[in-house]
C-alpha positions in Angstrom: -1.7 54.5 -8.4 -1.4 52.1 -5.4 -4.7 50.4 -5.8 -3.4 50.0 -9.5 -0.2 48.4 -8.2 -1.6 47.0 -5.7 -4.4 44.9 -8.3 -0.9 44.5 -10.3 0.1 42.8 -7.6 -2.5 40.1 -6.4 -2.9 39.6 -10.4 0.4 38.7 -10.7 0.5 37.0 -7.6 -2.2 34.8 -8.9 -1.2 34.0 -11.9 2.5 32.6 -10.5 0.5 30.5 -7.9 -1.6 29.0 -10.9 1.6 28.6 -13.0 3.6 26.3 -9.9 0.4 24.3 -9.0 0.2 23.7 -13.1 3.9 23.1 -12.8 3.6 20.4 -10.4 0.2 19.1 -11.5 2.7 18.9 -14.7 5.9 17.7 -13.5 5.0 13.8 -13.0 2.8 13.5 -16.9 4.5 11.4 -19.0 3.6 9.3 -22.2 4.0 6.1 -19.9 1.9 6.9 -17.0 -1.6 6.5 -17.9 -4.1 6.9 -15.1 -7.2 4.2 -16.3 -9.5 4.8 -12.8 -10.2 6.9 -10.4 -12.8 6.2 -7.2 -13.7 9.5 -5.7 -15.4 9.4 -2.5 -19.3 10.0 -3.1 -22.4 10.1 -1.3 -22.6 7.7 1.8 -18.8 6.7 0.2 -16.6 9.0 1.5 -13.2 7.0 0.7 -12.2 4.8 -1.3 -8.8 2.9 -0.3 -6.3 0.2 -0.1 -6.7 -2.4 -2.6 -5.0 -5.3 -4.4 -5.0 -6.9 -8.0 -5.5 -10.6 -8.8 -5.1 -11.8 -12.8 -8.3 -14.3 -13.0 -8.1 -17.6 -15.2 -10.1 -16.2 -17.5 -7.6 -13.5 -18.3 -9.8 -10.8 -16.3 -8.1 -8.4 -13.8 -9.8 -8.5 -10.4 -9.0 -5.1 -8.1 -10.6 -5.3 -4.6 -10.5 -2.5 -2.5 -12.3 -0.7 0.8 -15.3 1.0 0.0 -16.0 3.1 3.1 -19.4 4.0 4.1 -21.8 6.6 6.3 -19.8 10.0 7.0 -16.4 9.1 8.4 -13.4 8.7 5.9 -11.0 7.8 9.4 -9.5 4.3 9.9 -12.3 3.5 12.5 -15.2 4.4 9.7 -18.2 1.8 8.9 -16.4 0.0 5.5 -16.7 -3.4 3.4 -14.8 -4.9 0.0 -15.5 -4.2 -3.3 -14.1 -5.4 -6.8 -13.8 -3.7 -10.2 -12.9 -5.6 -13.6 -10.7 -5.5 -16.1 -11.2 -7.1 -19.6 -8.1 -5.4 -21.3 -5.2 -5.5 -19.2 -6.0 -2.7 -17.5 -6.5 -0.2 -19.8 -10.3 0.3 -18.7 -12.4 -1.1 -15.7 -16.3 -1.9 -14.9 -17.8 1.3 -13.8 -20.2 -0.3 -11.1 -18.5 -1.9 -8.0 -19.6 -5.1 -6.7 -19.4 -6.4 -2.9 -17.0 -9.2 -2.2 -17.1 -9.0 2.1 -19.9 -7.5 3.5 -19.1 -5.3 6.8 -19.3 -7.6 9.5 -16.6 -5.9 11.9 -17.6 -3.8 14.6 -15.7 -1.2 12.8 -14.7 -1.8 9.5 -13.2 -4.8 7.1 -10.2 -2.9 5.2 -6.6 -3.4 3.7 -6.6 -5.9 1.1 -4.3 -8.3 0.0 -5.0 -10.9 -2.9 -2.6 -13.9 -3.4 -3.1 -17.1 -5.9 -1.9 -19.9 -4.3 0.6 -22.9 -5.7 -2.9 -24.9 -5.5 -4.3 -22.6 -8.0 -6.8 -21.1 -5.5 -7.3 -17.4 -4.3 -6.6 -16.1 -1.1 -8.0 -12.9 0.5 -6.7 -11.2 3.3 -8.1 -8.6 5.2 -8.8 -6.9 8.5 -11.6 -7.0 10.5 -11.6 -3.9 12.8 -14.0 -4.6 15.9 -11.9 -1.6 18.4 -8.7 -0.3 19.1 -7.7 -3.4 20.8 -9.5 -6.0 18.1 -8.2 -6.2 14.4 -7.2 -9.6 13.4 -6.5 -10.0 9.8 -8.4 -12.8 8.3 -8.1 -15.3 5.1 -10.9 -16.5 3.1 -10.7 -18.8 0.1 -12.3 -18.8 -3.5 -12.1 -22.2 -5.4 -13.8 -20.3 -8.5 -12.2 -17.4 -9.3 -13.7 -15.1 -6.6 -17.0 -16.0 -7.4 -17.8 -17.7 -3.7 -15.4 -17.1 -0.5 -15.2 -19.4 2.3 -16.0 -18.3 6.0 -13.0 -16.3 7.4 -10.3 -18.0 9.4 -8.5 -15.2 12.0 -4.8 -15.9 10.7 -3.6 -14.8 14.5 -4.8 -16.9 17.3 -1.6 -16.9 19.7 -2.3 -13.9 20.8 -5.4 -10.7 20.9 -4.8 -7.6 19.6 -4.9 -4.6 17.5 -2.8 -6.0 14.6 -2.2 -4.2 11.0 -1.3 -5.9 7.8 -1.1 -3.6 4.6 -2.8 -4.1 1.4 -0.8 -5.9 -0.8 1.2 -7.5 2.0 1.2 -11.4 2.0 3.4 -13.8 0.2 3.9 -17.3 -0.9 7.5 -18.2 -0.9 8.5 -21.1 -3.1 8.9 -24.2 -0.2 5.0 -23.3 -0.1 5.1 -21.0 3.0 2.5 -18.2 3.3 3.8 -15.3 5.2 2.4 -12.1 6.2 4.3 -9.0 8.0 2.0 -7.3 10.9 2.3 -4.6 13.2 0.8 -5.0 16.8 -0.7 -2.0 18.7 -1.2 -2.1 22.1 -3.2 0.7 23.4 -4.3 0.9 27.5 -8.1 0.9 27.9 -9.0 4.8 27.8 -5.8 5.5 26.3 -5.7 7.4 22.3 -4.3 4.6 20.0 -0.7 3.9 20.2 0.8 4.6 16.9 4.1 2.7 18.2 3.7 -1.0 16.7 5.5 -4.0 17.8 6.6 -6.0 14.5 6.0 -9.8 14.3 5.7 -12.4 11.0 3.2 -14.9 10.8 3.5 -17.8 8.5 1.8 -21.2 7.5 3.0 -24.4 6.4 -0.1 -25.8 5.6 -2.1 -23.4 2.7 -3.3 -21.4 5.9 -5.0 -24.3 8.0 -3.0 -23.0 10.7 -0.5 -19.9 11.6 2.7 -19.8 13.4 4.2 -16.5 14.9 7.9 -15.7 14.0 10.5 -14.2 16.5 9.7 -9.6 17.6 11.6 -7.5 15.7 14.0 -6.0 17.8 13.6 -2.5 17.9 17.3 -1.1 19.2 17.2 2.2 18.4 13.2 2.8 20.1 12.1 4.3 16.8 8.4 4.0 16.0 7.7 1.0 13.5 4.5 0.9 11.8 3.3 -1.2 8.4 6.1 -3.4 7.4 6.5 -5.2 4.0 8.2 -8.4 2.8 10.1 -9.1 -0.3 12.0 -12.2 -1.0 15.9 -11.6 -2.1 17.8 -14.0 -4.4 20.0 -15.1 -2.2 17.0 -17.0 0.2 16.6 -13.9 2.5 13.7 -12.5 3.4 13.7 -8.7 3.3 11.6 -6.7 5.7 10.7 -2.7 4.5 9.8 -0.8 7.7 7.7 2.5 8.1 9.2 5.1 10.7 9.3 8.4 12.1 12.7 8.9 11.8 12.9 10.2 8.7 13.8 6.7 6.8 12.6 3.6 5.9 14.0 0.8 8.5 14.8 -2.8 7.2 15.0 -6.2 9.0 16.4 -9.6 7.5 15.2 -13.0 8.0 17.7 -16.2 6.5 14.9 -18.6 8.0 11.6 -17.7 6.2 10.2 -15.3 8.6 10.9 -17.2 11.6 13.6 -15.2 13.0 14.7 -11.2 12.4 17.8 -9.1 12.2 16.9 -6.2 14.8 15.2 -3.0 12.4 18.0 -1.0 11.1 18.0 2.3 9.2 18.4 2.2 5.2 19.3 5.3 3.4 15.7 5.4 1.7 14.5 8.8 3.0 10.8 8.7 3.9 8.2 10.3 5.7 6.1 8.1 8.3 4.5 6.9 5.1 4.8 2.6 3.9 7.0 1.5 1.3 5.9 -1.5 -1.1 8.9 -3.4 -3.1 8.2 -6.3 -5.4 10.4 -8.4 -8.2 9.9 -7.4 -11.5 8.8 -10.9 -13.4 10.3 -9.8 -16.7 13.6 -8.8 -15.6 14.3 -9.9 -12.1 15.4 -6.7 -10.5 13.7 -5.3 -7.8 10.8 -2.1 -7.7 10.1 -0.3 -4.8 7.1 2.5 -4.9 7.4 5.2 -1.8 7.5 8.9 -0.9 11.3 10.3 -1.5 10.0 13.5 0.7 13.9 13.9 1.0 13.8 16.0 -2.3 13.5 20.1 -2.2 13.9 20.1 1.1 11.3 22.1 3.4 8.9 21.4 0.4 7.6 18.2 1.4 9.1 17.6 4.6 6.8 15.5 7.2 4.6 15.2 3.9 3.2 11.6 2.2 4.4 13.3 -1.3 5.8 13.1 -3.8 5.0 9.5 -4.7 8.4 7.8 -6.7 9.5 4.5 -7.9 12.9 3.2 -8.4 14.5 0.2 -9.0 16.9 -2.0 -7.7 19.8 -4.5 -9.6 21.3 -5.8 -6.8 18.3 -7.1 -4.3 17.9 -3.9 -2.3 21.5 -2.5 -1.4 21.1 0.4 -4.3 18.4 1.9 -5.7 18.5 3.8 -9.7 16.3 4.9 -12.5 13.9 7.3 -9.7 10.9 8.4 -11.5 8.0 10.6 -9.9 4.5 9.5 -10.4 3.3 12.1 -8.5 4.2 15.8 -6.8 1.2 17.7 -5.5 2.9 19.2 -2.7 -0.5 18.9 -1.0 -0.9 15.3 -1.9 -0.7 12.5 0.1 0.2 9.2 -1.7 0.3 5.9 -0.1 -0.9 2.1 0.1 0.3 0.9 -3.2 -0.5 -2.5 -5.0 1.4 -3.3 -7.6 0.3 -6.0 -10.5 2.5 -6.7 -13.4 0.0 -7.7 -16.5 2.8 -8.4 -19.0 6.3 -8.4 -19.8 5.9 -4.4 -20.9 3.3 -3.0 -18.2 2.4 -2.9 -14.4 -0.6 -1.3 -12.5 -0.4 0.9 -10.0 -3.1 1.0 -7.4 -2.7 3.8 -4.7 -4.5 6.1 -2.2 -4.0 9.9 -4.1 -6.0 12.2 -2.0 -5.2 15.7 -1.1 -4.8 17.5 2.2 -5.7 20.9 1.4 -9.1 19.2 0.5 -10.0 16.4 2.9 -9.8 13.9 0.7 -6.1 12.9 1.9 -6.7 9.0 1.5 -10.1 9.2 0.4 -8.9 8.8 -3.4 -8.3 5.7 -4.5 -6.0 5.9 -8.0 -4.8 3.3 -11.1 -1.9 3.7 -13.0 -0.8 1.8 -15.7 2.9 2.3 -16.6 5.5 1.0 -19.4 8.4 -0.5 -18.2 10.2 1.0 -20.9 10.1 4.2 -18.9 10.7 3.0 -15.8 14.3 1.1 -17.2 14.7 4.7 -19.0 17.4 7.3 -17.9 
């Protein structure tokens, strides 16, 4: 009678751990969110991350992204660029990658962003990862819709160092200025990485020619800062969205394009130590931010890169509405968005969606598309 019981009990047991992983496998499937790619790591590919979209003039969607090679899916891996197409909008991609920037970092070449200028050109930015003391991000230009590149030109010259720009990262504000938010890492020779970053802008006046560095970030409150991103706000500001450890998402303000900060303050975005991206929604004009609300069911998530949400904003950042979840494996780990709107109804979604439990935690390299309808939807 006990062994019965006992069987009773790991069957039920079983099924109730199958029914909340289907329940949270569940939980973020909607009608709106259509998932049109997935790049699973592979052999001598074992991740696939941080990308960025470009709409080409022949109506094409370019998505480049890191295609890590050898064994090692960690930051310091052997990795190079790589582009898939899209002839429809999105809605299906080219099922064989092609290389856009061979490897020729003494680590790695990562962390894409993709930019078409006011000239009409393309810029690529990316990081060329030689040590933990060497990663400059550098800019390349394509005068035929990414067909040919130009030789790369280091972006930071002022100064060497371990510096991190996100995917999806750079800007072009409307007097012409190119901008791009970076972290600096400064680790002591023998030291392990420093994960504590010191935040500086870098701009151009002159289509990227040459690079300036804007004012440190203060850093008042001694928090660690990591991967920050820029949005512009209606009222001429610059807004700066900040990764920390302390258990928010920090912002800094610049009235002066970049060139001076507001020291990094709290928000009341709760967040893991996990980038947020925030963009302007063409269409409407309101603002979208993409991030991991870990503040939700409390204990479930905490110190976790999941669930992975997206709200909006009507009044340039100072509230946030309409949350949605995209994602809510609470073994998933959800991070490094791009975001590409292709009309006036739909946006993509590119976004590392690996998982923890399995190794693959940003090996997997997602696409969403999603209706706007849904996300404006109560």
């Amino acid at each position: 009678m006990k062994k019965i019981n006992l069987i009773y009990l790991i069957v039920v047991s079983s099924h109730f751990l199958v029914s909340m992983e289907c329940m949270y496998a569940q939980s973020s499937k909607s009608s709106d969110i259509r998932m049109v790619l997935e790049l699973n790591p592979g052999e001598n590919n074992p991740r696939n991350s941080e990308g960025d979209f470009i709409r080409l003039n022949d109506g094409r969607i370019m998505f480049v992204y890191t295609h890590f090679t050898g064994r090692s899916a960690n930051d310091f891996g052997s990795a190079y660029l790589a582009a898939r197409y899209s002839e429809d909008d999105g809605q299906t991609w080219t099922s064989e990658s092609e290389t856009v920037v061979s490897n020729d970092g003494g680590m790695n070449v990562m962390s894409v962003s993709l930019l078409r200028l006011q000239d009409g050109n393309i810029a690529l930015f990316y990081a060329r990862k030689n040590s933990i003391n060497d990663c400059i991000p550098l800019m390349r230009i394509s005068k035929d819709e990414g067909e040919t590149w130009s030789a790369p030109k280091p972006c930071i010259t002022d100064r060497k160092g371990y510096f991190v720009l996100n995917n999806n990262r750079v800007l072009q504000l409307d007097n012409g200025r190119l901008i791009m938010p970076v972290a600096l890492h400064e680790t002591l020779e023998g030291d392990e990485f420093n994960d504590k970053g010191r935040l500086f802008t870098y701009f151009s006046d002159d289509n990227g020619a040459t690079w300036q560095a804007g004012k440190e970030v203060r850093n008042p409150k001694k928090v660690t800062l990591q991967e920050p991103g820029l949005v512009s706000l209606k009222s001429g500001k610059l807004m700066m969205i900040i990764r920390t450890d302390d258990g928010v998402q920090f912002a800094a303000y610049s009235k002066n394009s970049g060139e001076k900060w507001t020291a990094a303050k709290a928000t009341d975005i709760p967040s893991p130590l996990s980038p947020a991206t925030i963009t302007r929604i063409p269409s409407t004009g309101d603002l979208m931010m993409v991030w991991n609300n870990n503040g939700v069911k409390k204990g479930l998530y905490k110190g976790k890169r999941t669930p992975l949400n997206l709200a909006i904003s009507r009044n340039d950042g100072k509230t946030w509405e309409n949350e949605k979840v995209l994602e809510d494996d609470p073994d998933g780990w959800y991070c490094y968005t791009a975001i590409q709107f292709v009309n006036e109804d739909k946006v993509l979604l590119g976004y590392c969606a690996g998982n923890r439990a399995q190794g693959t935690g940003l090996s997997i390299t997602k696409i969403a598309l999603l209706d706007l309808a849904w996300i404006y939807s109560d």
